[in-house]
C-alpha atoms as one frame of an Amber mdcrd trajectory, in Angstrom:
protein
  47.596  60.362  73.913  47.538  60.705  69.936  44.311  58.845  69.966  42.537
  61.265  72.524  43.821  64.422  70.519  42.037  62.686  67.371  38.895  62.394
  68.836  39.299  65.629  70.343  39.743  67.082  67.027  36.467  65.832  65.909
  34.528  67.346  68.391  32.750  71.053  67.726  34.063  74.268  70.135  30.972
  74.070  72.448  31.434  70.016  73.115  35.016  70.928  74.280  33.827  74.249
  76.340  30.772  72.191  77.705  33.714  69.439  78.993  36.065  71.870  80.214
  33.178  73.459  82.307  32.463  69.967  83.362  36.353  69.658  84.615  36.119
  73.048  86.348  32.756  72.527  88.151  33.357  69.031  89.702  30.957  67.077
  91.092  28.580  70.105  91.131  28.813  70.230  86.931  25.953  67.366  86.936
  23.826  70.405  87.867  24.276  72.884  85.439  22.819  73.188  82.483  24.881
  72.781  79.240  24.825  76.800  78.376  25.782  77.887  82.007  28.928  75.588
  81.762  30.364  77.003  78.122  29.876  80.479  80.112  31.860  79.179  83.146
  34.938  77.646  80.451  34.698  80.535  78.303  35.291  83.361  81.351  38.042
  80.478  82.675  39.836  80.518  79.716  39.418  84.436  79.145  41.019  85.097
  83.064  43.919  82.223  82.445  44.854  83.572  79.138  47.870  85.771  79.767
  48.738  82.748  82.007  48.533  80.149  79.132  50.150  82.881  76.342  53.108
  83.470  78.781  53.536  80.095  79.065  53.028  78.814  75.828  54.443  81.497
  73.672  57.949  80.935  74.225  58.752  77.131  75.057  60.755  75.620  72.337
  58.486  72.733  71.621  55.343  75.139  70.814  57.442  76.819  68.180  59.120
  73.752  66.982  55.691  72.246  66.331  54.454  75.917  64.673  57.176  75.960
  62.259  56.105  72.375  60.717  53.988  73.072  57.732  50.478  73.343  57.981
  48.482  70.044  58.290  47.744  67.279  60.704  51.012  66.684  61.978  51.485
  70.349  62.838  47.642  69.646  64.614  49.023  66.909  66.794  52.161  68.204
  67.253  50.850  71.747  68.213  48.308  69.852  70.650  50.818  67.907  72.260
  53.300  70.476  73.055  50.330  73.088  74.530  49.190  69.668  76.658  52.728
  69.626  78.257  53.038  73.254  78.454  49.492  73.208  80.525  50.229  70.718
  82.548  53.036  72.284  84.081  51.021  75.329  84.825  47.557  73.856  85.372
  46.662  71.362  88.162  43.161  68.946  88.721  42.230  69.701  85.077  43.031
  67.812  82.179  44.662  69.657  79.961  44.535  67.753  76.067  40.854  69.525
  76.012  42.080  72.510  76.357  45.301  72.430  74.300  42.923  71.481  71.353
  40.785  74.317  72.293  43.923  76.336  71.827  45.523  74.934  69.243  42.022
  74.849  67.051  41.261  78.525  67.842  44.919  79.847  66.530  48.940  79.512
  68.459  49.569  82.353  66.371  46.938  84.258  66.950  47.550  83.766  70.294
  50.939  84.557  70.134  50.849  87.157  67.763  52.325  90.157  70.416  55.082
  87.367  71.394  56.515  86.599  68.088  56.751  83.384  68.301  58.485  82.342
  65.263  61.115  84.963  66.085  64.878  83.270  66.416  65.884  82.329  70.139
């Protein structure tokens, strides 16, 4: 997976919105043009959100990985941990995308009602 995540970390916000359209569309996605499939991840993402901060905020991993210091190895570990969160949660739709989203756009921000690096 840690190569995947690298790439993934590479590629700008709209790349990963145009592919997570892509992965919600289907077959139909070969249709739409590029700007009409950000839309469609972007209002995805805004009506799974309490969804994904419910069930990212509080597993142990996420905040194990938030409490390593800043840097790549918090990246990938952040990544990681969201994937598996996700993929309990999410079905049909791969999930590393996303968790990069996620992880690029701010846990803590995310988080930041949920305080996540409160003690368990």
């Amino acid at each position: 997976m840690a190569p995947d995540i690298e790439r993934l970390l590479l590629v700008d916000e709209d790349d990963l919105l145009a592919q997570i359209g892509r992965d919600i569309a289907g077959a139909s996605a070969r249709s739409e043009p590029r700007a009409h499939l950000i839309k469609m991840a972007r209002d995805w993402l805004s009506i799974n959100s309490v969804q994904f901060r419910d069930a990212i905020c509080a597993n142990p991993a996420v905040r194990a990985a938030m409490k390593l210091s800043p840097g790549r190895e918090r990246q990938l570990a952040s990544v990681v941990a969201v994937s598996d969160v996700l993929a309990s949660v999410l079905i049909g739709i791969p999930v590393v995308t996303i968790a990069v989203l996620l992880v690029r756009n701010g846990i803590d921000g995310l988080c930041a009602d949920r305080a996540l690096d409160a003690s368990e």
